[in-house]
C-alpha positions as CSV (number, residue, x, y, z in Angstrom):
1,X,12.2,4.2,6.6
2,X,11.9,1.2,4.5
3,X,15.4,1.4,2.4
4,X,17.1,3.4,5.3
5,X,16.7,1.2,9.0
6,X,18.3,4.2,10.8
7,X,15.5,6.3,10.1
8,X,13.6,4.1,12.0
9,X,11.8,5.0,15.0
10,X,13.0,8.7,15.4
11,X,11.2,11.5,14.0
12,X,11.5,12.2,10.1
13,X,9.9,14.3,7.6
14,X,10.7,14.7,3.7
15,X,11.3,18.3,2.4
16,X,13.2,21.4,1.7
17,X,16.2,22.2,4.1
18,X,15.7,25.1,6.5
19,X,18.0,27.4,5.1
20,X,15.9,27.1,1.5
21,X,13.0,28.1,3.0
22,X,11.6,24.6,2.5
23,X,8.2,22.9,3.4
24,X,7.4,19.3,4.8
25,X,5.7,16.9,1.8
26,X,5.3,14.5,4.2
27,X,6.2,13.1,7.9
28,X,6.3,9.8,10.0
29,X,4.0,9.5,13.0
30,X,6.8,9.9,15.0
31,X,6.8,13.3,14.0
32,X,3.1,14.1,13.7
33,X,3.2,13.7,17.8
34,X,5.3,16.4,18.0
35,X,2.8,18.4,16.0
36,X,4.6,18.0,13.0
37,X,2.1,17.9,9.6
38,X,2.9,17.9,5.9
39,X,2.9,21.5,4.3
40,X,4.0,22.8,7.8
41,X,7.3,25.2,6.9
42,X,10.7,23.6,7.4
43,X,11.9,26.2,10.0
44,X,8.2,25.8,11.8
45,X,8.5,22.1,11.8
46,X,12.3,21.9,13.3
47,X,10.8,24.6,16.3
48,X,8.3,22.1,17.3
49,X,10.7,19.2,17.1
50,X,14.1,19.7,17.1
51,X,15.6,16.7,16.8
52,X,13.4,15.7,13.3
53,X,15.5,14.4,10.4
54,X,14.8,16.1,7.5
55,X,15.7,14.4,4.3
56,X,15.1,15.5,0.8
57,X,12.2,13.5,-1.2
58,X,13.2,10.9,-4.3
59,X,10.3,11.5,-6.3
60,X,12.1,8.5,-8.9
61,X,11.5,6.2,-6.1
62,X,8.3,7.2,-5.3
63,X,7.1,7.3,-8.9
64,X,8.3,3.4,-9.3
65,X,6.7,2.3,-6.3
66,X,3.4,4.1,-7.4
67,X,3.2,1.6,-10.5
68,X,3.9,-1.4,-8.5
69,X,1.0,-0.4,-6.0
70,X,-0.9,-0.1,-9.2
71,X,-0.2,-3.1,-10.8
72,X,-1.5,-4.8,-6.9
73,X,-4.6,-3.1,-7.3
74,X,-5.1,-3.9,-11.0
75,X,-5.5,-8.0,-9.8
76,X,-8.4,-7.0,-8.1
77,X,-10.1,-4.3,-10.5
78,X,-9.5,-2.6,-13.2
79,X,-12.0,0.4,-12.6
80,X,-9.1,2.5,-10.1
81,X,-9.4,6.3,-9.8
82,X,-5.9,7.4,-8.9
83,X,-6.0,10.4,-6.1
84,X,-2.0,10.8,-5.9
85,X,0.9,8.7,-5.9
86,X,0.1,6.7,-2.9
87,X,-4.1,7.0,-3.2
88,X,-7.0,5.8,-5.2
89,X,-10.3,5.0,-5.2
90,X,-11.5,1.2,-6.2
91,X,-14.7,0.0,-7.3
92,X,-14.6,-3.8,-6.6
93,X,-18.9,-4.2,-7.0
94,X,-18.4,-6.8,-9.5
95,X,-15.3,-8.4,-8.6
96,X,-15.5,-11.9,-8.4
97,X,-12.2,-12.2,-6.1
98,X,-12.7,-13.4,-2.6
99,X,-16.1,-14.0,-2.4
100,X,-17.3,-10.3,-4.3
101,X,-16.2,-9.5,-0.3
102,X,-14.6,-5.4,-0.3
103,X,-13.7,-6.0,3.1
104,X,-11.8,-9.3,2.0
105,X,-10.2,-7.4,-1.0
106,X,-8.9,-5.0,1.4
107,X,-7.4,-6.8,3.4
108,X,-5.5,-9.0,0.5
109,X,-4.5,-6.0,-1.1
110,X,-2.6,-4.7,1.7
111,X,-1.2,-8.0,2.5
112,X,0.3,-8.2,-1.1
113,X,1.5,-5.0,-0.4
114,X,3.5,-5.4,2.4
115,X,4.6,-8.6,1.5
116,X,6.0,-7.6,-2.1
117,X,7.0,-3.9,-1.3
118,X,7.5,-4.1,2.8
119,X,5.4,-1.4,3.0
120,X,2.0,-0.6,4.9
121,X,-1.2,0.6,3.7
122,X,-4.5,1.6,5.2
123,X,-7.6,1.5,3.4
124,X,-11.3,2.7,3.9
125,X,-14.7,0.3,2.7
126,X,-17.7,1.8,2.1
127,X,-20.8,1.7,-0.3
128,X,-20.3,5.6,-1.8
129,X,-17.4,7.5,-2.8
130,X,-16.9,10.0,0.1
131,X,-17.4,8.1,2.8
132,X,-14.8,5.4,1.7
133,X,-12.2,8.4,1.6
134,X,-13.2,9.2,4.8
135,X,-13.2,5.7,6.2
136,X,-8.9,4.9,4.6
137,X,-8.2,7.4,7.9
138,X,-9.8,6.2,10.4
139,X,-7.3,3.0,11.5
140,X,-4.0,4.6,9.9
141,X,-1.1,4.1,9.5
142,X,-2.0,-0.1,9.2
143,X,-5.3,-0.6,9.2
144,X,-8.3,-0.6,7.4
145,X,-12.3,0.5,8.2
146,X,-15.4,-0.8,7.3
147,X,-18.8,1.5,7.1
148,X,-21.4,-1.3,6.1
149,X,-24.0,0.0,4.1
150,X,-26.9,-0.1,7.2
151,X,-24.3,2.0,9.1
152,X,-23.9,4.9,7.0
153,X,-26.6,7.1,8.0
154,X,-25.6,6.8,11.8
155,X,-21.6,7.2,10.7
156,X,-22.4,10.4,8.7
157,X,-25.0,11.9,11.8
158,X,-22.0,11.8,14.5
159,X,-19.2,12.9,12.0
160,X,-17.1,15.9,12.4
161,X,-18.3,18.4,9.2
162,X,-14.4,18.7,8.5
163,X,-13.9,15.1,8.0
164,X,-16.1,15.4,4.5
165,X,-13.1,16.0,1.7
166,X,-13.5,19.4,0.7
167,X,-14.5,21.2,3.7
168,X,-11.4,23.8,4.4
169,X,-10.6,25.8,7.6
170,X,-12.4,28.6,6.3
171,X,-15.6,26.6,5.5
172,X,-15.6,25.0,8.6
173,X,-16.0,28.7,10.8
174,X,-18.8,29.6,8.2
175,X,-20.4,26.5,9.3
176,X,-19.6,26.6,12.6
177,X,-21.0,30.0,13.0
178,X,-24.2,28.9,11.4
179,X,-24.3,26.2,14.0
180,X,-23.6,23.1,12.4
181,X,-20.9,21.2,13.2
182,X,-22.3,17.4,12.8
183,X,-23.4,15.2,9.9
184,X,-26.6,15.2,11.7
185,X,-26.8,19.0,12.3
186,X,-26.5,19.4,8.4
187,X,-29.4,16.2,7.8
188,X,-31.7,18.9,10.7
189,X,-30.9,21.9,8.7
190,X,-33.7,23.8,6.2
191,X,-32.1,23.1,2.6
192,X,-33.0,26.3,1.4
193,X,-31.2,28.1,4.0
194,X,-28.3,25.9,3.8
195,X,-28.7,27.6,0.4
196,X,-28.6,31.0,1.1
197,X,-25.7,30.9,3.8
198,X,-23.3,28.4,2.3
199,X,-24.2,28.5,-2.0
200,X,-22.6,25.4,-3.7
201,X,-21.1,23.9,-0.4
202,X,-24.5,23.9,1.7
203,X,-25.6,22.0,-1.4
204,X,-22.7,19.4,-1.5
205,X,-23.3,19.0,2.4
206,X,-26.7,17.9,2.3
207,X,-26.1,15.5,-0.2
208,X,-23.0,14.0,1.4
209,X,-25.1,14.2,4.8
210,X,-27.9,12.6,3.4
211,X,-25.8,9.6,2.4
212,X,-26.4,10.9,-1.5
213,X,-22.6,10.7,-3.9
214,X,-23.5,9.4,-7.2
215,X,-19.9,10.0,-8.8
216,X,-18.4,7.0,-10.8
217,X,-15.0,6.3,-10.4
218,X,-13.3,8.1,-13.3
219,X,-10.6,6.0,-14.5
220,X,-9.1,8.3,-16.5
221,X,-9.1,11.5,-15.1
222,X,-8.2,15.2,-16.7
223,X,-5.9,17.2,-15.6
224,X,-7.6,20.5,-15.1
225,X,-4.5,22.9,-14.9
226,X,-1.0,23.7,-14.8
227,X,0.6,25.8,-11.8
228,X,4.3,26.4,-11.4
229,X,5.6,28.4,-8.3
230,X,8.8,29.1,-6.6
231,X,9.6,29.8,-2.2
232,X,12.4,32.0,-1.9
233,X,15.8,31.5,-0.6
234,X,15.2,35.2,0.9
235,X,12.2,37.3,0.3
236,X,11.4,39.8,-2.5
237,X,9.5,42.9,-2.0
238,X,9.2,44.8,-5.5
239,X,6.9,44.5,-9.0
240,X,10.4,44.7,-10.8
241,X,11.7,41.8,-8.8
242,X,8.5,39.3,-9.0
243,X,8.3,40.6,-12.9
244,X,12.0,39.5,-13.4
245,X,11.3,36.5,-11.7
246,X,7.9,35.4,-13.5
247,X,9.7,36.4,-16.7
248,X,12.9,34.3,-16.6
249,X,11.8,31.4,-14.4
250,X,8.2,31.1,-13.9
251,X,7.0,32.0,-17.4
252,X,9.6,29.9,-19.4
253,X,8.5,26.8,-17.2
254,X,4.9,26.9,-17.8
255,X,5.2,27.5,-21.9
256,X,7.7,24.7,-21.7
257,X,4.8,22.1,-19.7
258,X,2.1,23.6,-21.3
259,X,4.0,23.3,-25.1
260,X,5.6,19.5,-24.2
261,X,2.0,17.6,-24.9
262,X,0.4,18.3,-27.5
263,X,-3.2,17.2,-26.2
264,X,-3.0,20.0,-23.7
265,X,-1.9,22.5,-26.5
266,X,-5.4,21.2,-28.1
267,X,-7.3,21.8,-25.4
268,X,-6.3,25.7,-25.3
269,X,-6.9,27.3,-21.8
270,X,-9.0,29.0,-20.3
271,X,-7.7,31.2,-17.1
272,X,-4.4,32.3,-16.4
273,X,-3.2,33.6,-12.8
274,X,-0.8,34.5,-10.2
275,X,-0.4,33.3,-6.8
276,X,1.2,35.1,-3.8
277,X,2.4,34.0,-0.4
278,X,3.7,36.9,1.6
279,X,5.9,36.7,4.6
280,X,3.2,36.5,7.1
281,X,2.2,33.0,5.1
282,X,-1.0,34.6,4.0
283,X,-1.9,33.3,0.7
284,X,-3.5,35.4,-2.1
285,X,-4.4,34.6,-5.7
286,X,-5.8,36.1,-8.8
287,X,-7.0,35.2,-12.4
288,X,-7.7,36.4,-15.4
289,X,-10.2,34.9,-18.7
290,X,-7.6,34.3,-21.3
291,X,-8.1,32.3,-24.7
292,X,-3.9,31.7,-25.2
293,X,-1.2,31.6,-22.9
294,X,0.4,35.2,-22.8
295,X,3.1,36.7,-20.8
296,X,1.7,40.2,-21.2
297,X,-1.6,38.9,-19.6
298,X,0.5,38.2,-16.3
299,X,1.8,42.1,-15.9
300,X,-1.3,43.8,-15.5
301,X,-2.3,41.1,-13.2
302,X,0.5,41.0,-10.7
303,X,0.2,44.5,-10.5
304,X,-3.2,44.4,-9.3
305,X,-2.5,41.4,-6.6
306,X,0.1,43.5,-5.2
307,X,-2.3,46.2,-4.6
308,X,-2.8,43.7,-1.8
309,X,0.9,44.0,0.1
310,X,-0.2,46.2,2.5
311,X,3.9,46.3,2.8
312,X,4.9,42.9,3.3
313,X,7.4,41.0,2.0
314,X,6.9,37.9,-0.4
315,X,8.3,34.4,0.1
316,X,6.5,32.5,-3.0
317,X,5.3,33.5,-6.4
318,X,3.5,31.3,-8.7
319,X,2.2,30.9,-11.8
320,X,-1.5,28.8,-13.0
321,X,-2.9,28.3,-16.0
322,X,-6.6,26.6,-16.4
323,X,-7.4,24.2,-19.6
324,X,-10.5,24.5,-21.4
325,X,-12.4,21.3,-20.5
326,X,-11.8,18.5,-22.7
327,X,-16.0,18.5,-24.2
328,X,-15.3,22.4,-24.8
329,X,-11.8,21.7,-26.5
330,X,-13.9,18.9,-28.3
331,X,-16.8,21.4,-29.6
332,X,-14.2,24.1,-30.7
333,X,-12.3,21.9,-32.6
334,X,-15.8,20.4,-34.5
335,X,-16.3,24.4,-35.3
336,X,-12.8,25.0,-36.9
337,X,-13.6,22.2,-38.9
């Protein structure tokens, strides 16, 4: 919308055409009002709005403008977190620019931004981690929110559970069928049963409820994994087919990103999987402990997830891989020596 002025003001989305079975990365708010969301298929997404212009994405473009937003943020702080192209975390605590105020440094950041890039920003202000992520959505798409720190407990009490990052579709029923559906009702709730019904997430939601996130922002952060996956022009339905296609596409991809840094080579890996969408959009996945990338490893295991077909067709097929953590890669390497 900013480099083309006829996109303005009509309904537009970036992503894969109809006809290649493409998906939405992102959309205008135009478009959002028509139900319109990012990861929504292509053919969905021009049912519920016809008239949306669908254009393909210019990741060059968006890469460049990534570092220019960075270089903004890096007159303010240097301790940034980068979340994705467009998002990151700032700790400003011992900035000495206008007046130590967040609030203030908020607002000049997004004023540099639109005045050097012509774009908008929105941001979110708050004294822990979580709560600042959810506070950048509350006044989009040109805004900015403030949760001082006397207002957090009675922010987090009247929030929406699936507001807190992390908390998925499927999470949200658990806890909606255990009754909780506020900040508050998690802050009411017996820990230990919290516990027992909901493991690691009941744990993570008291904390968060209780106004408790201790994380640092990680400047430099690790990548975890490598995943490489392919939506079909028309489905597939057979082992040969998804074989042939993990073996001459999928495969070669991976060993080539896994094989082009060396510090990942280093690190070794930890996992390997598949993942599945059939034609029915269900999503399945599966993984397997591996100590070295292997194509073998991959057989055995995409003939066990399509134990789970059940006769439907498959529109994507993907490959992961998961890194041995950086302290582990560390410790091996200290052995072999």
């Amino acid at each position: 919308m900013r480099d083309f002025p006829e996109y303005r003001g009509r309904p537009l989305a970036v992503g894969g055409k109809e006809k290649q079975r493409g998906v939405l990365s992102t959309c205008n708010y135009e478009a959002r009002r028509f139900g319109v969301h990012s990861a929504m298929p292509t053919a969905q997404a021009l049912k519920l709005c016809p008239h949306l212009l669908v254009v393909p994405g210019r990741m060059h473009i968006y890469k460049e403008v990534s570092i220019q937003i960075r270089k903004i943020f890096q007159r303010y702080t240097q301790i940034i977190e980068p979340l994705s192209l467009d998002e990151a975390y700032l700790d400003v605590t011992d900035s000495p620019l206008c007046n130590g105020s967040a609030t203030l440094i908020a607002q000049a950041i997004r004023a540099d931004i639109e005045k050097e890039l012509n774009l908008t920003a929105s941001a979110g202000i708050a004294p822990i981690k979580f709560l600042a992520k959810v506070a950048s959505d509350m006044n989009k798409p040109n805004g900015q929110y403030v949760i001082a720190p006397h207002q957090v407990q009675e922010f987090i009490n009247s929030m929406p559970l699936q507001k807190i990052p992390g908390v998925g579709k499927v999470a949200l029923q658990k806890l909606h069928r255990s009754g909780l559906y506020l900040g508050e009702d998690v802050c009411k709730a017996d820990y230990r049963e919290l516990l027992i019904r909901h493991g690691r997430l009941g744990a993570s939601l008291w904390k968060r409820c209780h106004g408790i996130d201790n994380r640092n922002i990680e400047v430099s952060r690790a990548r975890k994994s490598i995943g490489v996956e392919r939506t079909f022009t028309q489905n597939i339905a057979t082992l040969a087919q998804c074989w042939e296609v993990i073996k001459s596409r999928l495969y070669p991809e991976i060993e080539g990103r896994f094989n082009k840094v060396e510090a990942l080579r280093n690190r070794g890996i930890s996992k390997q999987g598949i993942k599945v969408k059939f034609a029915d959009f269900q999503v399945t996945t599966i993984e397997t402990g591996s100590q070295e990338l292997s194509l073998a490893a991959f057989y055995p295991l995409l003939e066990e997830v399509l134990h789970r077909q059940q006769g439907r067709e498959i529109r994507l097929l993907g490959l992961n891989v998961m890194l041995q953590p950086e302290e582990s890669a560390k410790q091996l390497s200290l052995l072999d020596h």
